[in-house]
MARROVEX-606447 format. One record per atom (N, C-alpha, C, O): atom name; x, y, z; residue number from 1. Coordinates in steps of 0.02 Angstrom, whole numbers, plus 50000, padded with zeros to 5 digits. Example, Ala and Ser with C-alpha at 12.3 -4.5 7.8 and 13.67 -1.06 7.14 Angstrom:
<mimis>
N, 50660, 49716, 50390, 1 .
CA, 50615, 49775, 50390, 1 .
C, 50660, 49835, 50390, 1 .
O, 50712, 49834, 50423, 1 .
N, 50642, 49888, 50354, 2 .
CA, 50684, 49947, 50357, 2 .
C, 50645, 50002, 50394, 2 .
O, 50670, 50057, 50402, 2 .
</mimis>
This chain:
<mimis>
N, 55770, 55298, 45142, 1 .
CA, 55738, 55279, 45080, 1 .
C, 55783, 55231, 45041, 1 .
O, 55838, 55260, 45046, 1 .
N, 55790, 55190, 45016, 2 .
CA, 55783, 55128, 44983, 2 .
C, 55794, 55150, 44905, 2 .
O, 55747, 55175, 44873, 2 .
N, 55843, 55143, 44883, 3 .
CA, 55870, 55169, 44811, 3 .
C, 55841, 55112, 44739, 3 .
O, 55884, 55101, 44697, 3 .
N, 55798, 55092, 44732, 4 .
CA, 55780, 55057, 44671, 4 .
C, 55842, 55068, 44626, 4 .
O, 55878, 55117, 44616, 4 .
N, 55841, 54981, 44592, 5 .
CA, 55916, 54973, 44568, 5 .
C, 55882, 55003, 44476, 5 .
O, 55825, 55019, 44458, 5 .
N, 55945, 55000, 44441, 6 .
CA, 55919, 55042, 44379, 6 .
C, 55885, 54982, 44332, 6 .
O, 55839, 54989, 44292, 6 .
N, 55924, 54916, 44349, 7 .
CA, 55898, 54862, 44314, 7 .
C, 55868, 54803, 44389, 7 .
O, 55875, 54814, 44449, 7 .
N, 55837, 54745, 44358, 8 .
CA, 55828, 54704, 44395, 8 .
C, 55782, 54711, 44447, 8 .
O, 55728, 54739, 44440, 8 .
N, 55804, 54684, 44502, 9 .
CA, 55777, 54667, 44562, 9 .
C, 55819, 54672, 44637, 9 .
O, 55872, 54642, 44628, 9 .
N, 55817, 54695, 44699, 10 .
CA, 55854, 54660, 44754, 10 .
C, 55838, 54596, 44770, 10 .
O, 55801, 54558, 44737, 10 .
N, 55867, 54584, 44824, 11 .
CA, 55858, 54495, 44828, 11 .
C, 55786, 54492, 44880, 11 .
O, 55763, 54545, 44902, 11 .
N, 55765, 54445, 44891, 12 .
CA, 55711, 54423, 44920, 12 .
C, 55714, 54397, 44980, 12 .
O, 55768, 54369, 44982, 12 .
N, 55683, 54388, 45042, 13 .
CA, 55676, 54343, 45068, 13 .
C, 55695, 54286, 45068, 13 .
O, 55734, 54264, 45111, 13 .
N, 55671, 54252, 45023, 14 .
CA, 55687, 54168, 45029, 14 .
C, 55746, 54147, 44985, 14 .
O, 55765, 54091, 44970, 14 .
N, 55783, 54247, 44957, 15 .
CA, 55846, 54200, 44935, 15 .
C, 55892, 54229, 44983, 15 .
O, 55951, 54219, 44970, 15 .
N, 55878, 54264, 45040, 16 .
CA, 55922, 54295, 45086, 16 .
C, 55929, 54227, 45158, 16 .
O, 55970, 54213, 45201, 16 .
N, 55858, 54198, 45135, 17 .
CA, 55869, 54137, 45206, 17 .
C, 55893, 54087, 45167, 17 .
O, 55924, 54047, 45202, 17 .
N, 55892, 54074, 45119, 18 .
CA, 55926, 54012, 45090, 18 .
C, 55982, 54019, 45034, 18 .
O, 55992, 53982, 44986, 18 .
N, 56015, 54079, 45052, 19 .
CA, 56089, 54087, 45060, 19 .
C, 56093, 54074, 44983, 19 .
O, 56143, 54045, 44961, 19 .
N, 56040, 54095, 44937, 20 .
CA, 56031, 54082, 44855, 20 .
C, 56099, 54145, 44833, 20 .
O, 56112, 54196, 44864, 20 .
N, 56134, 54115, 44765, 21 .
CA, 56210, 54135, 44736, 21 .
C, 56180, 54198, 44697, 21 .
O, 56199, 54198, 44639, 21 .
N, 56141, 54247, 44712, 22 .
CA, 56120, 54305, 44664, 22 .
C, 56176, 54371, 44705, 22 .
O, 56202, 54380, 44760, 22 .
N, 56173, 54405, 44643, 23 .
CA, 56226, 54488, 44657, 23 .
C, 56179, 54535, 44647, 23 .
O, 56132, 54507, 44618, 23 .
N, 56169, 54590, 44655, 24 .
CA, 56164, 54656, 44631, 24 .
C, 56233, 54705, 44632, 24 .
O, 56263, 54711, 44685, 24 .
N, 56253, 54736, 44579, 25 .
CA, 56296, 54754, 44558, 25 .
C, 56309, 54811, 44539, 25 .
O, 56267, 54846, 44512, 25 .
N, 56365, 54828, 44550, 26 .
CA, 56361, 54932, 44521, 26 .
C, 56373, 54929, 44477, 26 .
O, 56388, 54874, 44453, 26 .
N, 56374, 54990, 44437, 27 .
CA, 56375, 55033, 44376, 27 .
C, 56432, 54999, 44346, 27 .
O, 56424, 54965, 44296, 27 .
N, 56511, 55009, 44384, 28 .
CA, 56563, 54993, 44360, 28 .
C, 56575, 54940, 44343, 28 .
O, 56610, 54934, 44292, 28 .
N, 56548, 54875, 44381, 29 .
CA, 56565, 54807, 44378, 29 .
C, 56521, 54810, 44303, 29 .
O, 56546, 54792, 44250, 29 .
N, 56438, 54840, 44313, 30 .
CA, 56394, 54820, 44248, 30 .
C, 56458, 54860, 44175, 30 .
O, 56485, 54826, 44131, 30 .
N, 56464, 54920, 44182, 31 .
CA, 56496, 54915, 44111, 31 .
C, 56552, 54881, 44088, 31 .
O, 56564, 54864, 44030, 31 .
N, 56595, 54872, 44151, 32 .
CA, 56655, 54830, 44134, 32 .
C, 56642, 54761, 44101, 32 .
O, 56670, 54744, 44049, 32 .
N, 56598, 54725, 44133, 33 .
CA, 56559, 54643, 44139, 33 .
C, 56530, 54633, 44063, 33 .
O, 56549, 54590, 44024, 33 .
N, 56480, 54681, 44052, 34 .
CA, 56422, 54692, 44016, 34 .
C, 56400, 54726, 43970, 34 .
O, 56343, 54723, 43946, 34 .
N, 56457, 54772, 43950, 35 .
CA, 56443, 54812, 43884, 35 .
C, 56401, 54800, 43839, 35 .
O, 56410, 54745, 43813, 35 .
N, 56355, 54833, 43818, 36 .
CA, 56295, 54829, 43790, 36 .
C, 56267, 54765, 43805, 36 .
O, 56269, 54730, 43754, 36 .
N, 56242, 54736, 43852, 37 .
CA, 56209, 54689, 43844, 37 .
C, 56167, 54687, 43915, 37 .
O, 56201, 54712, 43960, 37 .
N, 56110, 54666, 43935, 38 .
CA, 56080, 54670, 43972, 38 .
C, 56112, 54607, 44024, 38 .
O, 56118, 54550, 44002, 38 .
N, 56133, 54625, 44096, 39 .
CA, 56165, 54584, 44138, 39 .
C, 56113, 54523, 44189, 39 .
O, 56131, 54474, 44222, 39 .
N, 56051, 54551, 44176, 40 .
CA, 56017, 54508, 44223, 40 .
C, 56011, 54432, 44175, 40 .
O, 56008, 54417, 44115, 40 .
N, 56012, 54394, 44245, 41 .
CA, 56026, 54329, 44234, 41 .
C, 56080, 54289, 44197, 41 .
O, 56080, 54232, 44173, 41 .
N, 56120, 54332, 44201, 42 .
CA, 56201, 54312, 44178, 42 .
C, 56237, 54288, 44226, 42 .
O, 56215, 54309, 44280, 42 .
N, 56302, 54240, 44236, 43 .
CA, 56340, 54237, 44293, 43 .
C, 56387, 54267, 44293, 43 .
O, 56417, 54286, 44243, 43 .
N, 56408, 54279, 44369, 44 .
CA, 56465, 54327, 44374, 44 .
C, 56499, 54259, 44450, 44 .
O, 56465, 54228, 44490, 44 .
N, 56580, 54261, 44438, 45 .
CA, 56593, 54206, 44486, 45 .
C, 56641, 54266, 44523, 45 .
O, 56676, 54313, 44503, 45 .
N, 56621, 54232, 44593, 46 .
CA, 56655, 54280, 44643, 46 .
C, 56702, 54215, 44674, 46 .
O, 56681, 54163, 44700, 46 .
N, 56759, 54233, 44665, 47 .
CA, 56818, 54150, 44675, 47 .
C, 56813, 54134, 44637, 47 .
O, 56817, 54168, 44586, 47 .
N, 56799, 54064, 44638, 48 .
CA, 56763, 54003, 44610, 48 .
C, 56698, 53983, 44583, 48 .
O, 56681, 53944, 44539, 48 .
N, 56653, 54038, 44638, 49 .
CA, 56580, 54012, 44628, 49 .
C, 56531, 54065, 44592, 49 .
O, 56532, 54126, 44595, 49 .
N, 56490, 54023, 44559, 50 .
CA, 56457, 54077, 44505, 50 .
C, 56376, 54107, 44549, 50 .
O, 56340, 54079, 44590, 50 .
N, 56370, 54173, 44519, 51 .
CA, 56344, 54200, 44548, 51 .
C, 56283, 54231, 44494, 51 .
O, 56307, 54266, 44449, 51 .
N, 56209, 54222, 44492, 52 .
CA, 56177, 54263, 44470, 52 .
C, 56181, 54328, 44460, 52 .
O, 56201, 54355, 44512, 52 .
N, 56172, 54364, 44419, 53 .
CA, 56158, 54436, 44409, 53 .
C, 56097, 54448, 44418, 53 .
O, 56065, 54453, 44366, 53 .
N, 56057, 54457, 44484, 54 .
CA, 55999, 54513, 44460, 54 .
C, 55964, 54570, 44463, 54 .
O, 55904, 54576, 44451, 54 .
N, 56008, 54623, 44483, 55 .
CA, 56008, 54666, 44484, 55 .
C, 56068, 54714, 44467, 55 .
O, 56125, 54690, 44464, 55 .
N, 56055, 54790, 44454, 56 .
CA, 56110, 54848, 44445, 56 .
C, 56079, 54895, 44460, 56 .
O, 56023, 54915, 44443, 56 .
N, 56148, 54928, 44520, 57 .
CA, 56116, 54979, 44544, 57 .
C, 56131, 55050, 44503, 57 .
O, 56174, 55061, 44461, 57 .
N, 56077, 55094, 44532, 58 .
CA, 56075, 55156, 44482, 58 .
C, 56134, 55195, 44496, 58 .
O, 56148, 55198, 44556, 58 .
N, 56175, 55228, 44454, 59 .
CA, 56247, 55268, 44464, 59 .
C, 56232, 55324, 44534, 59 .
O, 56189, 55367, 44546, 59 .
N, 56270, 55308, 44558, 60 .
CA, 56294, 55362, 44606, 60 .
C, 56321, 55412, 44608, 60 .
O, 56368, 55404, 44569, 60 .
N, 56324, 55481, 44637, 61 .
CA, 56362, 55545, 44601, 61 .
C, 56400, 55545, 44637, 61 .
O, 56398, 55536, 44698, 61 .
N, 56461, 55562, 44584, 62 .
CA, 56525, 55568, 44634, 62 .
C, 56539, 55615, 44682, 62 .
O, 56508, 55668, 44686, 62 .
N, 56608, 55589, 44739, 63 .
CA, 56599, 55639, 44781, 63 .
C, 56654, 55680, 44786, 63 .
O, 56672, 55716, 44833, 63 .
N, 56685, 55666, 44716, 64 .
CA, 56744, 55681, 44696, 64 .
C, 56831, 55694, 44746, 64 .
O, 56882, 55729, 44753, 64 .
N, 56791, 55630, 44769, 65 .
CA, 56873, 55630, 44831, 65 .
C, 56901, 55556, 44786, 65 .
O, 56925, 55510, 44819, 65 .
N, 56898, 55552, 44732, 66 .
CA, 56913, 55488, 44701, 66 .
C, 56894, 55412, 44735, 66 .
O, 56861, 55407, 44787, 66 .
N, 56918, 55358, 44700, 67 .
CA, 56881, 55308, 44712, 67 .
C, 56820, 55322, 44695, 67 .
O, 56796, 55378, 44704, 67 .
N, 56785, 55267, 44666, 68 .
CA, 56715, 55252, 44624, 68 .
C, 56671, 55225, 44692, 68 .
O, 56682, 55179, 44731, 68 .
N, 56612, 55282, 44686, 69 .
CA, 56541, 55252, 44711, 69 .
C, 56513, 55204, 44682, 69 .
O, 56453, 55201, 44698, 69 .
N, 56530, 55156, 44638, 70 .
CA, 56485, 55136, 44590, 70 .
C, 56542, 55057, 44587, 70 .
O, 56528, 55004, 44559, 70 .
N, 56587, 55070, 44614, 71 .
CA, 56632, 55010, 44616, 71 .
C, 56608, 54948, 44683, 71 .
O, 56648, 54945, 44730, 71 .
N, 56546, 54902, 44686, 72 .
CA, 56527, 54848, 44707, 72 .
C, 56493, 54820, 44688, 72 .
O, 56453, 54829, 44643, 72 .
N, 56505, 54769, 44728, 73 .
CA, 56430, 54703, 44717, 73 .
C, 56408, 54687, 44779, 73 .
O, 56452, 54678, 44822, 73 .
N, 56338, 54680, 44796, 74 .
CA, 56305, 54674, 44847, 74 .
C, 56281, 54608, 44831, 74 .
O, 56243, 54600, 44784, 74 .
N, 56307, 54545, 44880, 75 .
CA, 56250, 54478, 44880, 75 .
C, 56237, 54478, 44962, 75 .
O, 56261, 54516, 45004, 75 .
N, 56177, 54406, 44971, 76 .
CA, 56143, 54402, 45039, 76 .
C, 56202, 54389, 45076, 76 .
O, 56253, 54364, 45051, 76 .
N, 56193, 54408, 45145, 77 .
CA, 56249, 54419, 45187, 77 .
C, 56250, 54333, 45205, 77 .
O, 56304, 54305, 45215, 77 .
N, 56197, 54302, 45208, 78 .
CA, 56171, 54208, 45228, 78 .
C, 56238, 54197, 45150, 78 .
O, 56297, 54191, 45167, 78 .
N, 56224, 54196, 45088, 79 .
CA, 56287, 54177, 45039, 79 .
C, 56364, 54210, 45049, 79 .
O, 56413, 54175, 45041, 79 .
N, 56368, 54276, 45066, 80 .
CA, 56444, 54291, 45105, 80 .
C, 56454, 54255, 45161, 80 .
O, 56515, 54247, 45170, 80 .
N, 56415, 54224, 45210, 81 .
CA, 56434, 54180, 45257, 81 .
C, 56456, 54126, 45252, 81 .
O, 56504, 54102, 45281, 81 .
N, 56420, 54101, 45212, 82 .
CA, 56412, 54024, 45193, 82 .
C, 56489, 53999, 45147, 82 .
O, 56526, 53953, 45163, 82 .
N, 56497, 54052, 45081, 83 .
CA, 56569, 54045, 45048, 83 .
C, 56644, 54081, 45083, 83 .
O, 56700, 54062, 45067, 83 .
N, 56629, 54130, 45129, 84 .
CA, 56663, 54151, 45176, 84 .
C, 56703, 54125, 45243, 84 .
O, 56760, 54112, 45263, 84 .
N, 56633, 54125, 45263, 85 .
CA, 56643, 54092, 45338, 85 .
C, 56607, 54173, 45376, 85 .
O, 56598, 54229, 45354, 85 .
N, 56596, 54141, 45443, 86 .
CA, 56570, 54209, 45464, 86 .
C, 56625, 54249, 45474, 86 .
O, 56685, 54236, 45475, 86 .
N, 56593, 54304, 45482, 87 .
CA, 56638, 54389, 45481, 87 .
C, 56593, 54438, 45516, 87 .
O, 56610, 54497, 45523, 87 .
</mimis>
């Protein structure tokens, strides 16, 4: 099952084949980033390059072995390739 993010959207199709600069983002990055303010369609730059916000995903419960569930950002794997290189 497929976790609907708490804000926003996941990415699409035609921004997963055309390697479009959008994130969906966890909890941690959103309050750190974004304190009170709604994050979609804001940029967030990963390096150099700026990155849409449009989505946040819903908090995760911890599993209390430390380290944060809630500590990433998910973009199209076609845009991690492309600013990356493959991996």
């Amino acid at each position: 099952m497929v976790e609907l993010p708490a804000l926003g959207r996941y990415f699409t199709g035609p921004e997963v084949q055309h390697a479009r600069k959008v994130l969906v983002i966890g909890q941690t990055a959103y309050t750190a980033l974004f304190p009170n303010t709604d994050p979609i369609g804001k940029t967030v730059r990963v390096g150099l390059i700026p990155y849409e916000v449009i989505g946040v995903a819903a908090p995760r419960p911890s599993t209390g072995l430390g380290g944060g569930q809630d500590d990433f950002i998910v973009m199209p794997q076609t845009a991690y390739q492309k600013q990356f290189g493959l991996r």
